[in-house]
N, C-alpha and C positions, 0 to 999 in steps of 0.2 A: 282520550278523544283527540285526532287528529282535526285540527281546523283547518288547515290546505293539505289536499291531497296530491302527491307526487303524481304525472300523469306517467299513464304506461308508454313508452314506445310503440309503434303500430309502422307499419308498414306507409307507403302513398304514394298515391299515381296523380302525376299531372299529367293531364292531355292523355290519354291514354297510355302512358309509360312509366314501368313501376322506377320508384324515384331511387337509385344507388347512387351510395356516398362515393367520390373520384376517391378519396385518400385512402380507405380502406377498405371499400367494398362492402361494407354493412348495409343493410336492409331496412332499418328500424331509425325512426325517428320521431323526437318529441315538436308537437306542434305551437308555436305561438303565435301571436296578435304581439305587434310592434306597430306605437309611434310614431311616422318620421316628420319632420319638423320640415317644410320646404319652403320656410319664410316667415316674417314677422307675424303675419296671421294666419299661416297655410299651414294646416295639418294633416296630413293622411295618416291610413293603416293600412302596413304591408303583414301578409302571413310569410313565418320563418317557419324551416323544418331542421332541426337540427340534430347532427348524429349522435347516437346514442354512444356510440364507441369514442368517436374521436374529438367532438363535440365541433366539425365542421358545419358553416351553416351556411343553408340555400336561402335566398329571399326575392318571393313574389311578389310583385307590386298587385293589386285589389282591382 
C-alpha cells in the first residue's frame, strides 16, 4: 500500500501556451503548491511546474 502517490507528469498551458521546458525541450511536467514567506506575517502560495526531465522549475505567483 502506497501512502503518497508519485504524481504523473502532464503536459500544461498557461494563458493559452502549451508550457516547454528552455533547457531541454520536454513537454511534461510535475505540478506543485509552494509556500513563499514574504514577511514576518505574510504568506502566499505560488504554483510551480517542474520538468520532468531536467527538474527545471517555472513558478507562478496565485
Amino acid at each position: 500500500m502506497k501512502l503518497f502517490k508519485k504524481k504523473e507528469p502532464q503536459t500544461v498551458e498557461v494563458k493559452g501556451h502549451s508550457l516547454v521546458c528552455p533547457i531541454c525541450s520536454n513537454n511534461l511536467f510535475i505540478t506543485k503548491d509552494v509556500r513563499v514567506h514574504k514577511g514576518l506575517l505574510s504568506i502566499e502560495w505560488s504554483k510551480t511546474f517542474v520538468c520532468s526531465e531536467c527538474t527545471y522549475v517555472f513558478w507562478f505567483w496565485s
